[in-house]
Steps between C-alpha positions, in 0.01 A plus 500: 500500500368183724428266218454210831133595486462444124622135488182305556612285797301209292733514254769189411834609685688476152257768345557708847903460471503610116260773536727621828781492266330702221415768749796463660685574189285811453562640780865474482532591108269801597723643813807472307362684199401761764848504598670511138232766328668832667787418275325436197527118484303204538539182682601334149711730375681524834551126427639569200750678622626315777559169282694727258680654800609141630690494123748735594500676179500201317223442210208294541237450251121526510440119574756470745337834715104339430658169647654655823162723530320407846158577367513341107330756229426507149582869525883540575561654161283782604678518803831539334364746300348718821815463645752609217247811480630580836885412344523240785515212300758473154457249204758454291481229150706190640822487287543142445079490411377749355178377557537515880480809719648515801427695783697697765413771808605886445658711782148630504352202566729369785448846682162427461559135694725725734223705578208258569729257694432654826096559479462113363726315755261743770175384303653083546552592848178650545257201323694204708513742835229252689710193420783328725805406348398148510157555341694677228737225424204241523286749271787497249554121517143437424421764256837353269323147530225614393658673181668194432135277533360784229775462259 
């Protein structure tokens, strides 16, 4: 959807730039849920997975996955949960803490990565297909400062 049309052309340009973003972030977070949902998973969950892929089988606990999450939720615990339903996610009581549960991806759970590699690196492809390399780069550059201004 155009959203251009929405922005009132009156409005301040900061208001303008963060609503673009919000939309922006919509639209994006909605086509790659599109992509993900034939396989059962959503756009969080497949986030999960990939920071407990990059452990290569080593444990990682709760915190440590909610830190390294690209969109921050209250709900990762549920998202554990939905995903250890599926036996694609393992938690094990820490040995040195028994207070501490630590986290690591099933064989399940990695085919499942295996799987929706493809159709995801096709989605990225297909939401920055209208951009040059150099807008790209430029895109990234300015999108990162901002991050860092918001923190």
């Amino acid at each position: 959807m155009d959203y251009s049309r929405h922005i009132n052309s009156k409005l301040p340009i900061n208001k303008k730039l963060v609503i673009s973003l919000l939309q922006t972030i919509n639209e994006v977070s909605s086509k790659m849920n599109s992509a993900l949902k034939p396989y059962g998973i959503s756009e969080p969950q497949f986030n999960v997975l990939r920071i407990l892929r990059g452990q290569k089988g080593n444990p990682i606990s709760l915190a440590e996955v909610q830190e390294q999450m690209i969109t921050k939720m209250s709900n990762t615990t549920r998202l554990i949960d939905k995903l250890e339903a599926k036996n694609c996610v393992r938690r094990v009581i820490n040995a040195e803490n028994k207070r501490k549960i630590d986290l690591t991806i099933t064989n399940v759970g990695l085919d499942l990565l295996k799987r929706t590699d493809d159709i995801l690196t096709t989605t990225e492809n297909e939401l920055v297909a209208g951009l040059t390399t150099n807008e790209k780069a430029e895109l990234t550059a300015l999108l990162r400062k901002l991050r860092l201004i918001a923190k």
